[in-house]
C-alpha positions as CSV (number, residue, x, y, z in Angstrom):
1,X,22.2,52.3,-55.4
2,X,21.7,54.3,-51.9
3,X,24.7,53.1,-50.8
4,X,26.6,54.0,-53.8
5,X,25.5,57.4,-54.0
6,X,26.1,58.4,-50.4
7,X,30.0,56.6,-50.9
8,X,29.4,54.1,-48.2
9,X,28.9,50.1,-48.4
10,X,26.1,50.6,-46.0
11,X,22.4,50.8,-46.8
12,X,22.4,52.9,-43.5
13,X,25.3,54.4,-42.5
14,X,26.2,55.6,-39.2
15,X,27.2,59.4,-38.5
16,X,30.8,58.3,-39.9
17,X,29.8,55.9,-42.6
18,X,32.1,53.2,-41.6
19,X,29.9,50.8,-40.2
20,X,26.0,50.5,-40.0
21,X,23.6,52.4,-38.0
22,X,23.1,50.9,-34.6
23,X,19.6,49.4,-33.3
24,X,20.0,52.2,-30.5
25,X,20.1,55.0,-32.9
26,X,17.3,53.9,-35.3
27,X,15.3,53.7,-32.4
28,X,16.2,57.1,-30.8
29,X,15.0,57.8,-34.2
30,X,11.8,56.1,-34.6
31,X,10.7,57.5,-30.7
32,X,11.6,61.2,-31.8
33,X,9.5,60.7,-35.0
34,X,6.6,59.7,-32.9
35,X,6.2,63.1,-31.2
36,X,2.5,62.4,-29.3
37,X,1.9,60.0,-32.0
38,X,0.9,56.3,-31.7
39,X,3.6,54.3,-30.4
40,X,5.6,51.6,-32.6
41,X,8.9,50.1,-32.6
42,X,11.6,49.2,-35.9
43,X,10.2,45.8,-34.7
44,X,6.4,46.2,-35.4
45,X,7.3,46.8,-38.9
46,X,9.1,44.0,-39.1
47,X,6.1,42.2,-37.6
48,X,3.7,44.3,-40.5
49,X,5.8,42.9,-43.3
50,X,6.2,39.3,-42.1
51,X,2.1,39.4,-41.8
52,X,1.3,41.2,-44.8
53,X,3.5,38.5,-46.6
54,X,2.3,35.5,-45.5
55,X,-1.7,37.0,-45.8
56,X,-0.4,37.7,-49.7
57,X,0.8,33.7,-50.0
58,X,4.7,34.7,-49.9
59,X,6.9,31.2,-48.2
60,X,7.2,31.7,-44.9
61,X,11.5,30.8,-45.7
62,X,11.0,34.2,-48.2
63,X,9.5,36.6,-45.5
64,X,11.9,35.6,-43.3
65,X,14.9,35.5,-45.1
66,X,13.6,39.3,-45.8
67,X,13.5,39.9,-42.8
68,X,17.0,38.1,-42.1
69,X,15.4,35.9,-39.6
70,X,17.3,32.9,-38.9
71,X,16.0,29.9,-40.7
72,X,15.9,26.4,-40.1
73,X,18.3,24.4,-37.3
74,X,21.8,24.8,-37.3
75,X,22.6,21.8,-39.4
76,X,19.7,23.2,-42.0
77,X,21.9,26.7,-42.1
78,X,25.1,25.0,-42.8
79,X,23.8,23.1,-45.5
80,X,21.8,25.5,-47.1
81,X,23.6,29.1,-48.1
82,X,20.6,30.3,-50.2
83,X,19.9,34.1,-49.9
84,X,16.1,33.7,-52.1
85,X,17.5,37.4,-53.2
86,X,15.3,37.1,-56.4
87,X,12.3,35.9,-53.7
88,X,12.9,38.3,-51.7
89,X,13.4,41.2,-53.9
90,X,10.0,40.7,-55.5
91,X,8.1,40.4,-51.6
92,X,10.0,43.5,-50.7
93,X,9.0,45.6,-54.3
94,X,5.7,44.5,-53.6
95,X,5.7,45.7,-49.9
96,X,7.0,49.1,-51.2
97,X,4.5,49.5,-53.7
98,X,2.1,49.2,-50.7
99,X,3.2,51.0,-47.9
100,X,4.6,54.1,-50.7
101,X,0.8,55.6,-50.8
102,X,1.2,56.0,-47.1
């Protein structure tokens, strides 16, 4: 719906909205938003979310696939195109709900 609303495919445009905001940028980002603040990276939420999911019983392949991890071997990828969206979009309304009060 984001994406719609701003007129761009992207969840997070960059500056231009034809393509995605870079790693580098977000975590430009992230430092300036720190200030004197405790220090954390894009990737400690990641790490946040793939604990608070597996503490709250969620499959390990659902976190991750959240989290667009690479799952399985090579051979397991090309077999198996599921996305788990409905999985997924369940962990990830549930994370929300949590972290929101924050």
């Amino acid at each position: 719906e984001r994406a719609e609303a701003i007129g761009s495919e992207w969840l997070f445009p960059s500056v231009g909205g034809t393509a995605a905001v870079t790693h580098a940028a977000v975590e430009k980002h992230v430092r300036k938003l720190q200030g004197d603040g405790p220090k954390f990276s894009p990737h400690s939420w990641r790490s946040a979310v793939m604990s608070w999911a597996i503490e709250r019983g969620y499959p390990r392949e659902v976190a991750q696939a959240a989290l667009d991890h690479a799952r399985g071997t090579d051979s397991d990828r090309a077999y198996d195109r599921s996305t788990l969206t409905k999985e997924v979009s369940k962990m990830l309304t549930a994370w929300a709900k949590e972290v929101a009060p924050i």
